[in-house]
MIROGU-521917 format. One record per atom (N, C-alpha, C): x, y, z; atom name; residue in one letter. Coordinates in Angstrom, 3 decimals, always signed. Example, Ala and Ser with C-alpha at 12.3 -4.5 7.8 and 13.67 -1.06 7.14 Angstrom:
<rs>
+----------+----------+----------+------+------+
:        u :        v :        w : atom : type :
+----------+----------+----------+------+------+
:  +13.190 :   -5.690 :   +7.800 :    N :    A :
:  +12.300 :   -4.500 :   +7.800 :   CA :    A :
:  +13.200 :   -3.300 :   +7.800 :    C :    A :
:  +12.850 :   -2.250 :   +7.080 :    N :    S :
:  +13.670 :   -1.060 :   +7.140 :   CA :    S :
:  +12.900 :   +0.030 :   +7.870 :    C :    S :
+----------+----------+----------+------+------+
</rs>
This chain:
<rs>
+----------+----------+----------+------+------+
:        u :        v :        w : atom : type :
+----------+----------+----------+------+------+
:  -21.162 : -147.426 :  +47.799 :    N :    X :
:  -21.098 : -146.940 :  +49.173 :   CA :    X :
:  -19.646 : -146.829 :  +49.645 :    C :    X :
:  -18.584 : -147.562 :  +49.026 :    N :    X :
:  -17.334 : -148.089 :  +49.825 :   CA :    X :
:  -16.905 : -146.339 :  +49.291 :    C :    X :
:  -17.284 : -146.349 :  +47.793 :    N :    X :
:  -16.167 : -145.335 :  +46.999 :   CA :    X :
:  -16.836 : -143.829 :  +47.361 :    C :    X :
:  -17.821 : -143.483 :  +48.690 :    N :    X :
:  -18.549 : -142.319 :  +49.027 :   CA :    X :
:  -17.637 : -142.613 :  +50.251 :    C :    X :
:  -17.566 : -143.840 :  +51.222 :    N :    X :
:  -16.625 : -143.457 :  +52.682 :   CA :    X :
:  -15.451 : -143.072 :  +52.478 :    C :    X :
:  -14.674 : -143.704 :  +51.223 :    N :    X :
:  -13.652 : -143.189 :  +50.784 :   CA :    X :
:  -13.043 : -141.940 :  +50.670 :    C :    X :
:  -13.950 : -141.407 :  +49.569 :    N :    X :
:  -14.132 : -140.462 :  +48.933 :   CA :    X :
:  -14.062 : -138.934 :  +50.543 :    C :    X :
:  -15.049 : -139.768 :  +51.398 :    N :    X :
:  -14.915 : -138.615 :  +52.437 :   CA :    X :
:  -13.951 : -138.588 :  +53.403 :    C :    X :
:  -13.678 : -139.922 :  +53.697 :    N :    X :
:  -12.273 : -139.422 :  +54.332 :   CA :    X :
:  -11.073 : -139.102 :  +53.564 :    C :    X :
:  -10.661 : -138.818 :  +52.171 :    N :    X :
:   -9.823 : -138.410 :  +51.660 :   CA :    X :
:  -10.322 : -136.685 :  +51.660 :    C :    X :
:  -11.199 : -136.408 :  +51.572 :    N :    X :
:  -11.889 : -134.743 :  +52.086 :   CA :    X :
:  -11.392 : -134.678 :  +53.753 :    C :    X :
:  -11.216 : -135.272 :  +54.282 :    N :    X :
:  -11.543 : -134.825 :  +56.063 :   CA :    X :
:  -10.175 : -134.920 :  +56.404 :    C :    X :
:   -9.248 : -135.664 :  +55.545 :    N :    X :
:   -7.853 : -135.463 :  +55.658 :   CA :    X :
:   -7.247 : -134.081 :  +55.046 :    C :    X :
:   -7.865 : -134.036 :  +53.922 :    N :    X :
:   -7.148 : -133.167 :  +53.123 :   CA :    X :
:   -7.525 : -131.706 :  +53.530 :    C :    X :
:   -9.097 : -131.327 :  +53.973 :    N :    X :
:   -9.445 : -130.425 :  +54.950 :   CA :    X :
:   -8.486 : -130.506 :  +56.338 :    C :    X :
:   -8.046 : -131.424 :  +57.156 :    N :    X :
:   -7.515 : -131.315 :  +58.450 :   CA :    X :
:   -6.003 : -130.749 :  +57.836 :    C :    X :
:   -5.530 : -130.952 :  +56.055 :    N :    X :
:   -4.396 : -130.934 :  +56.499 :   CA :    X :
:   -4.118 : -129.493 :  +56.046 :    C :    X :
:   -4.911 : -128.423 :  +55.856 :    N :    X :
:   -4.813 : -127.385 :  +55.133 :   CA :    X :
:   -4.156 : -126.238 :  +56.125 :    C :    X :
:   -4.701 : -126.424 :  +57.639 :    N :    X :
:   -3.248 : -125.694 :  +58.595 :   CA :    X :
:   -2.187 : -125.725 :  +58.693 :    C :    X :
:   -1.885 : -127.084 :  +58.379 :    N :    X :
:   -0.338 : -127.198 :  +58.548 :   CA :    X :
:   +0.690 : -126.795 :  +56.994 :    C :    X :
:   -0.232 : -126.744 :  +55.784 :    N :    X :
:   +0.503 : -126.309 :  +54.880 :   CA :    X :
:   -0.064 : -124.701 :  +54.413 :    C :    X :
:   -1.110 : -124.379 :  +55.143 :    N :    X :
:   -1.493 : -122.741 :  +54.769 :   CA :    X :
:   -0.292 : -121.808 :  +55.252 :    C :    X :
:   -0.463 : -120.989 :  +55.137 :    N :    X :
:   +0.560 : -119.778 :  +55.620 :   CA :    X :
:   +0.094 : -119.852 :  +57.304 :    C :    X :
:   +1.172 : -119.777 :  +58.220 :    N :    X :
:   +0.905 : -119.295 :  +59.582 :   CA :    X :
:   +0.551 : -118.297 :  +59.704 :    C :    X :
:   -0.109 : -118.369 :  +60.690 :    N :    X :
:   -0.365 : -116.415 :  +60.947 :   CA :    X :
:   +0.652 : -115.991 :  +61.701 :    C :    X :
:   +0.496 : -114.729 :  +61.851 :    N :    X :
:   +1.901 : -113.868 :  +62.821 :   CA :    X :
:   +0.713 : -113.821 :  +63.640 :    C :    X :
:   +2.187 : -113.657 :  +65.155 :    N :    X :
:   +2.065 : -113.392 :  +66.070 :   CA :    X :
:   +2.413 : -112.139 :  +67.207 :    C :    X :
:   +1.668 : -111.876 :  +67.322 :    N :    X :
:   +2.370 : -110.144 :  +68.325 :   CA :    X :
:   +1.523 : -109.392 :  +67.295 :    C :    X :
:   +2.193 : -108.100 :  +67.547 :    N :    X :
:   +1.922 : -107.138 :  +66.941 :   CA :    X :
:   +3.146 : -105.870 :  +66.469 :    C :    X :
:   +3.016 : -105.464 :  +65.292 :    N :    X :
:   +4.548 : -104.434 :  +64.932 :   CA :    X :
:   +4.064 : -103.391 :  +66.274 :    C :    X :
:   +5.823 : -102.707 :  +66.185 :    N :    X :
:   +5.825 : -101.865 :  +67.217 :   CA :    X :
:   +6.890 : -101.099 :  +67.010 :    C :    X :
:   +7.412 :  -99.725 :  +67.404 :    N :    X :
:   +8.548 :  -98.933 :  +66.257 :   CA :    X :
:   +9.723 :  -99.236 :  +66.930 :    C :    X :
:  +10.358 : -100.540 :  +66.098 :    N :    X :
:  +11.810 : -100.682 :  +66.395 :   CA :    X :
:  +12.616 :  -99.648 :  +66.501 :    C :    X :
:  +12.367 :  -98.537 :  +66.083 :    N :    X :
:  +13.532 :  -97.335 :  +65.756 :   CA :    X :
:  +13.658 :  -96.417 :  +66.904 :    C :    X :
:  +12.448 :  -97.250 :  +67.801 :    N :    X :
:  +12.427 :  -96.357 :  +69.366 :   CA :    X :
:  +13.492 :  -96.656 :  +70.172 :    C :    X :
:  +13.810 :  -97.893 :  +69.929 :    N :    X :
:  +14.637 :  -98.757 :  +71.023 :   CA :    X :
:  +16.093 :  -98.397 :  +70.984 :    C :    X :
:  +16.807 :  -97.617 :  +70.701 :    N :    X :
:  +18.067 :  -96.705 :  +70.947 :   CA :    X :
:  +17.462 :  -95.660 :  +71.979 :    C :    X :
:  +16.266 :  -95.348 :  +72.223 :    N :    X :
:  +15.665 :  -94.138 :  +72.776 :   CA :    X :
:  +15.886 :  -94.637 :  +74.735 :    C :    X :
:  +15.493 :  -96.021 :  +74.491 :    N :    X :
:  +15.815 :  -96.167 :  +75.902 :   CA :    X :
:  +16.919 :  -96.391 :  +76.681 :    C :    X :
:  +16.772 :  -95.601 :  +77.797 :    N :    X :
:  +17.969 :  -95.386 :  +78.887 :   CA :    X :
:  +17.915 :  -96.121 :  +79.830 :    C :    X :
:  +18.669 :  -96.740 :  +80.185 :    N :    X :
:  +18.670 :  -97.774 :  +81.601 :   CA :    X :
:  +18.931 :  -96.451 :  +82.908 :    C :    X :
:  +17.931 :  -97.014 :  +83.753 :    N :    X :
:  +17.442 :  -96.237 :  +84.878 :   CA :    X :
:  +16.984 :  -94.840 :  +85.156 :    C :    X :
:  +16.710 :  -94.558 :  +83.990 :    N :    X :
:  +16.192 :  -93.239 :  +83.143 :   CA :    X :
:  +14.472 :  -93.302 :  +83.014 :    C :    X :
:  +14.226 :  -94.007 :  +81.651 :    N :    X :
:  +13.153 :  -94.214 :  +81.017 :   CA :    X :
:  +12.615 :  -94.810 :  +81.704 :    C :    X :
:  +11.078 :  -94.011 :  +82.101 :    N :    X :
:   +9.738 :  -94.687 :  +82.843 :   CA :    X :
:   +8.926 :  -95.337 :  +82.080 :    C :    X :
:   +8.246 :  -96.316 :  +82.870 :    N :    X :
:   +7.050 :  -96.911 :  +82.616 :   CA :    X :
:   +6.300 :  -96.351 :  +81.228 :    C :    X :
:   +6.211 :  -94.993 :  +81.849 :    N :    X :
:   +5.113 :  -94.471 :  +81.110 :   CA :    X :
:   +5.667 :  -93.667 :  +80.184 :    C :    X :
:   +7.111 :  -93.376 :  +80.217 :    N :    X :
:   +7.867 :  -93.473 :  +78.555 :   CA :    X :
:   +7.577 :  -94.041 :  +77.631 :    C :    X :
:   +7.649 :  -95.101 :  +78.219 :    N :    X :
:   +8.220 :  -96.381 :  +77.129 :   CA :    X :
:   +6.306 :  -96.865 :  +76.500 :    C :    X :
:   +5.427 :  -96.612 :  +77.432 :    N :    X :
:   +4.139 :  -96.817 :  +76.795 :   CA :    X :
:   +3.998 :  -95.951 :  +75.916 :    C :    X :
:   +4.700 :  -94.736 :  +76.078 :    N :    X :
:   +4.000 :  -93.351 :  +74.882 :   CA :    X :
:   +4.926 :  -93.691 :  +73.421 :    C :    X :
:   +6.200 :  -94.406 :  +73.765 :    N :    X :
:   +7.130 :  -94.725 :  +72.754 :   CA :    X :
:   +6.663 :  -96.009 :  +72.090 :    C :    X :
:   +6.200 :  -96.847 :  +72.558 :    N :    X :
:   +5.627 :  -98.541 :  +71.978 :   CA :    X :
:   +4.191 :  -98.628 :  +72.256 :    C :    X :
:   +3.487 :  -97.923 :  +72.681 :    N :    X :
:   +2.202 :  -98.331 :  +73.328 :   CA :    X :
:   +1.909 :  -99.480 :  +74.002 :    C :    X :
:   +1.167 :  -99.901 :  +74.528 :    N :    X :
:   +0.613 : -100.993 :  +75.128 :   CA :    X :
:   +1.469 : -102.578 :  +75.295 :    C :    X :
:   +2.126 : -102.916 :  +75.863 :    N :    X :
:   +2.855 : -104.153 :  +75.611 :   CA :    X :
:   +2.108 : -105.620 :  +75.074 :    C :    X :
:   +2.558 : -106.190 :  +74.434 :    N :    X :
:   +1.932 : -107.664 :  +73.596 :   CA :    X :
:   +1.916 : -108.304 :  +74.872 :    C :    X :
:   +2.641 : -108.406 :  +75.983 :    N :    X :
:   +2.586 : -109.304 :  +77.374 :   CA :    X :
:   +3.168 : -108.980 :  +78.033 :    C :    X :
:   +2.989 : -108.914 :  +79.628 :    N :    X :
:   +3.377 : -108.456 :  +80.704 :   CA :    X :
:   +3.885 : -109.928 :  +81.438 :    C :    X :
:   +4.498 : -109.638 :  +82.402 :    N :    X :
:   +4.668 : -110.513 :  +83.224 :   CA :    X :
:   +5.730 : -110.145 :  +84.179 :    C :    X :
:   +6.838 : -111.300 :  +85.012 :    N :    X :
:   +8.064 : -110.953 :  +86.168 :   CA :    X :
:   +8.818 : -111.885 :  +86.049 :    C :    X :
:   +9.823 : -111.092 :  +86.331 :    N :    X :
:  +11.514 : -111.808 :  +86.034 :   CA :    X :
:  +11.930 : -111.662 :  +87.192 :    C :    X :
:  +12.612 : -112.220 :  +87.990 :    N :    X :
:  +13.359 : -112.295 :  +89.058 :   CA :    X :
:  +12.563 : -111.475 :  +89.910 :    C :    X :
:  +11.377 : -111.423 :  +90.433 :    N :    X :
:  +10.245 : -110.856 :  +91.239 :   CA :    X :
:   +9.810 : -109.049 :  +90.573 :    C :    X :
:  +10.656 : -109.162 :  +89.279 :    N :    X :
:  +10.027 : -107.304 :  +88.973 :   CA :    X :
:   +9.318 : -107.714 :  +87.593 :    C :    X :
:   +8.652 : -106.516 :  +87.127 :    N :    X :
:   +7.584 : -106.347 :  +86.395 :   CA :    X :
:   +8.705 : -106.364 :  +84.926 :    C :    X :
:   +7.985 : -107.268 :  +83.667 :    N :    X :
:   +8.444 : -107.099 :  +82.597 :   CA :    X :
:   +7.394 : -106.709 :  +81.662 :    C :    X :
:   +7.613 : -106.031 :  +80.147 :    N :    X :
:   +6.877 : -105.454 :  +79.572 :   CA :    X :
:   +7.541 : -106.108 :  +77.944 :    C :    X :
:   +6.771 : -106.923 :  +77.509 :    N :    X :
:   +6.961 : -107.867 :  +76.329 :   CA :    X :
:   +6.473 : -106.822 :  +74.921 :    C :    X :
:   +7.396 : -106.859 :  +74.307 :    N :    X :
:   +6.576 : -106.648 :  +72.424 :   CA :    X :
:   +7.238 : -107.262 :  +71.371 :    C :    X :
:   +6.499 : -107.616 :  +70.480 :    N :    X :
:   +6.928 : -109.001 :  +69.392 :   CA :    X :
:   +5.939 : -109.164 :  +68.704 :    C :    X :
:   +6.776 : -109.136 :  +67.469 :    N :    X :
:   +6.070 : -109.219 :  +66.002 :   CA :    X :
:   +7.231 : -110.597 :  +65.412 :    C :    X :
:   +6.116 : -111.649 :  +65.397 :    N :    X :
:   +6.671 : -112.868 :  +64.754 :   CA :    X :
:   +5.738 : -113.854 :  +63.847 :    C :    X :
:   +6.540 : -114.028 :  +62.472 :    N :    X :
:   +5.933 : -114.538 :  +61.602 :   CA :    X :
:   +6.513 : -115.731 :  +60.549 :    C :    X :
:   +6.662 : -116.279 :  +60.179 :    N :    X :
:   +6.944 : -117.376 :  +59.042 :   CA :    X :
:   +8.342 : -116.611 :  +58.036 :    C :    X :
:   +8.309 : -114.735 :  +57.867 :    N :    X :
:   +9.389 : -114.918 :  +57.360 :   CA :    X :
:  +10.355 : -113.940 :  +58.397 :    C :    X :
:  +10.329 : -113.171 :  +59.819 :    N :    X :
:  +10.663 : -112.289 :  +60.601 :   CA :    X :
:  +10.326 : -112.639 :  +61.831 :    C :    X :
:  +11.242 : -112.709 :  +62.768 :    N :    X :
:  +10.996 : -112.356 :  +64.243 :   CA :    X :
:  +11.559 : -110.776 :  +65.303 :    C :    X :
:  +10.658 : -110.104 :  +65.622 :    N :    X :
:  +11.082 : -109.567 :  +66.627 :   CA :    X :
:  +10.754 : -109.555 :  +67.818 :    C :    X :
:  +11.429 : -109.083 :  +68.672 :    N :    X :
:  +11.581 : -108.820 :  +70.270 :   CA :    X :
:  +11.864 : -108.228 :  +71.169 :    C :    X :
:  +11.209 : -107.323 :  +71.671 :    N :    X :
:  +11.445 : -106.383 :  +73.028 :   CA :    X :
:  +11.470 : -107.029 :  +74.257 :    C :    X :
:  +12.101 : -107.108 :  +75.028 :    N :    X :
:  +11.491 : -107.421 :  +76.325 :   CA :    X :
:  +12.043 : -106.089 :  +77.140 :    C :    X :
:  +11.475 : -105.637 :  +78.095 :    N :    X :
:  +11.917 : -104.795 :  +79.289 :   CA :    X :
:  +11.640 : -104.959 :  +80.197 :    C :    X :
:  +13.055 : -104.539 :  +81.506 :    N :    X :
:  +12.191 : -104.816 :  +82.907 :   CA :    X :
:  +12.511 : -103.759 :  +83.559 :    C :    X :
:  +11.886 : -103.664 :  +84.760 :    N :    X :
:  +11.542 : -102.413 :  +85.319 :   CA :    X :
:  +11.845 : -102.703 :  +86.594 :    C :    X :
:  +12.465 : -101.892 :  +87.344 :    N :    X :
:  +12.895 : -101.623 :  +88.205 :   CA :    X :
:  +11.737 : -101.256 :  +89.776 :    C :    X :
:  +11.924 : -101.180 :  +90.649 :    N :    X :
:  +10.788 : -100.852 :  +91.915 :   CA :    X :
:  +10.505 :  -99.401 :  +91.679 :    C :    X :
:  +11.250 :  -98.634 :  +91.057 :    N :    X :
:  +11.109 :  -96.912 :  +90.509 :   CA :    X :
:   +9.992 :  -96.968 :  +89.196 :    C :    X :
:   +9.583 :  -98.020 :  +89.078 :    N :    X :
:   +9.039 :  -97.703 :  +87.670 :   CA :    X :
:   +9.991 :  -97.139 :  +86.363 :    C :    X :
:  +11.514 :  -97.448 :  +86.121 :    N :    X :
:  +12.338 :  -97.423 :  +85.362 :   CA :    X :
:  +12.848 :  -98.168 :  +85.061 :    C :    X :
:  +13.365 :  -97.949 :  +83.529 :    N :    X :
:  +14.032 :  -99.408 :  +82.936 :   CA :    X :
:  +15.493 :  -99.483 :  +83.717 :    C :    X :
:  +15.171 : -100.896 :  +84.218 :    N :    X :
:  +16.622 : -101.808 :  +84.864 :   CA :    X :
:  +17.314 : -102.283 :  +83.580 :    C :    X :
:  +16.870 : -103.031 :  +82.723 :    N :    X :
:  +17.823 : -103.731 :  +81.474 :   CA :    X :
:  +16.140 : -104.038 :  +80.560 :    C :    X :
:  +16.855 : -103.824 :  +79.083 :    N :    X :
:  +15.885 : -104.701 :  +78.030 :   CA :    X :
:  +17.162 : -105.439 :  +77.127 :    C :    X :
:  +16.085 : -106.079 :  +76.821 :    N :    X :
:  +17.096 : -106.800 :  +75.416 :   CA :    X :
:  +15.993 : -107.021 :  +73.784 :    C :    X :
:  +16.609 : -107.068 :  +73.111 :    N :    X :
:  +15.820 : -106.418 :  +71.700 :   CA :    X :
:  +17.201 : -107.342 :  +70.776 :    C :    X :
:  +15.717 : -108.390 :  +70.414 :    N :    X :
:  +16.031 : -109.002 :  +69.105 :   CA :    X :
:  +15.394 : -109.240 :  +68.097 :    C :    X :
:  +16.079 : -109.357 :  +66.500 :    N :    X :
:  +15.713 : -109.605 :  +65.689 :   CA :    X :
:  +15.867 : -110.382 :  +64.491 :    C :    X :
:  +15.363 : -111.135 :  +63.597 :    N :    X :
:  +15.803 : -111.880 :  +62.799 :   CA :    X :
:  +16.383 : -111.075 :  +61.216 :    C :    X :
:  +16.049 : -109.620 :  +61.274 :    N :    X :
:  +15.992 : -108.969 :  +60.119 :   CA :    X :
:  +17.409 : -108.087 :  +60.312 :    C :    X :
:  +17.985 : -108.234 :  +58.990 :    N :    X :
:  +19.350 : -107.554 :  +58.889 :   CA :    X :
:  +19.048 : -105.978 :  +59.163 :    C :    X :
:  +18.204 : -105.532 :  +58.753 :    N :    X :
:  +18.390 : -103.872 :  +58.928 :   CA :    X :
:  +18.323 : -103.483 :  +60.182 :    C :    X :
:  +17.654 : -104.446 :  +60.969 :    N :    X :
:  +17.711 : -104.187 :  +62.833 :   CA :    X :
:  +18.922 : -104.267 :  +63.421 :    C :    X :
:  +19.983 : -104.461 :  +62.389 :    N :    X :
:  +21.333 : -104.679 :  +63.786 :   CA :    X :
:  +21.821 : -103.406 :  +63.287 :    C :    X :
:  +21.457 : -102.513 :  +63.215 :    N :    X :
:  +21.672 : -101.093 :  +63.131 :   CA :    X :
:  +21.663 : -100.399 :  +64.354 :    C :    X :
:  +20.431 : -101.222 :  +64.789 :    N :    X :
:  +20.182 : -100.644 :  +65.868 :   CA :    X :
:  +20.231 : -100.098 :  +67.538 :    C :    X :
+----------+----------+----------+------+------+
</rs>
C-alpha cells in the first residue's frame, strides 16, 4: 500500500511539473511588422492602421486617449506595437519593439 501512495504522488508531481518544463505557448498574435515605417504621426487614421494590422491584440488609454496594442511573444521572440491616437482619430506617437535582429531595419 505504502509503495502505491508513493508511487502516486511521484505521478501527481511529475504530471504538475510538465508546464513548467513544456514549451510555453506564445502570446499575441503575428502582425506585418513591415507595415510599421508606413505610419505617419498625425496622418494615419484609426482605420488605416486597422486595414494595415487588422484588429489590435488589446486596446486600452494612456494619458486619457485611446491605445491600440499588437504583440507576438514567445520563448524564442518578442514583438511590439503599441499606438496612440489622438481626439482626431490619428496617430499621436507609437513605439515598436523587438527582440529580433532583422526588425531594427525597420
Amino acid at each position: 500500500m505504502r509503495k502505491v501512495k508513493t508511487l502516486t504522488i511521484l505521478m501527481l508531481v511529475a504530471a504538475l511539473s510538465l508546464p513548467v518544463t513544456g514549451c510555453m505557448p506564445s502570446m499575441g498574435r503575428p502582425f506585418p511588422v513591415q507595415q510599421v515605417r508606413k505610419i505617419e504621426l498625425h496622418k494615419t487614421t484609426k482605420d488605416e492602421i486597422r486595414q494595415m494590422f487588422g484588429e489590435p491584440w488589446r486596446t486600452g488609454l494612456e494619458d486619457g486617449k485611446r491605445t491600440w496594442s499588437y504583440g507576438e511573444y514567445s520563448t524564442d521572440y518578442s514583438r511590439d506595437l503599441v499606438i496612440r491616437f489622438d481626439d482626431n482619430n490619428t496617430v499621436r506617437s507609437y513605439s515598436f519593439n523587438s527582440s529580433l535582429p532583422e526588425d531594427e531595419k525597420l
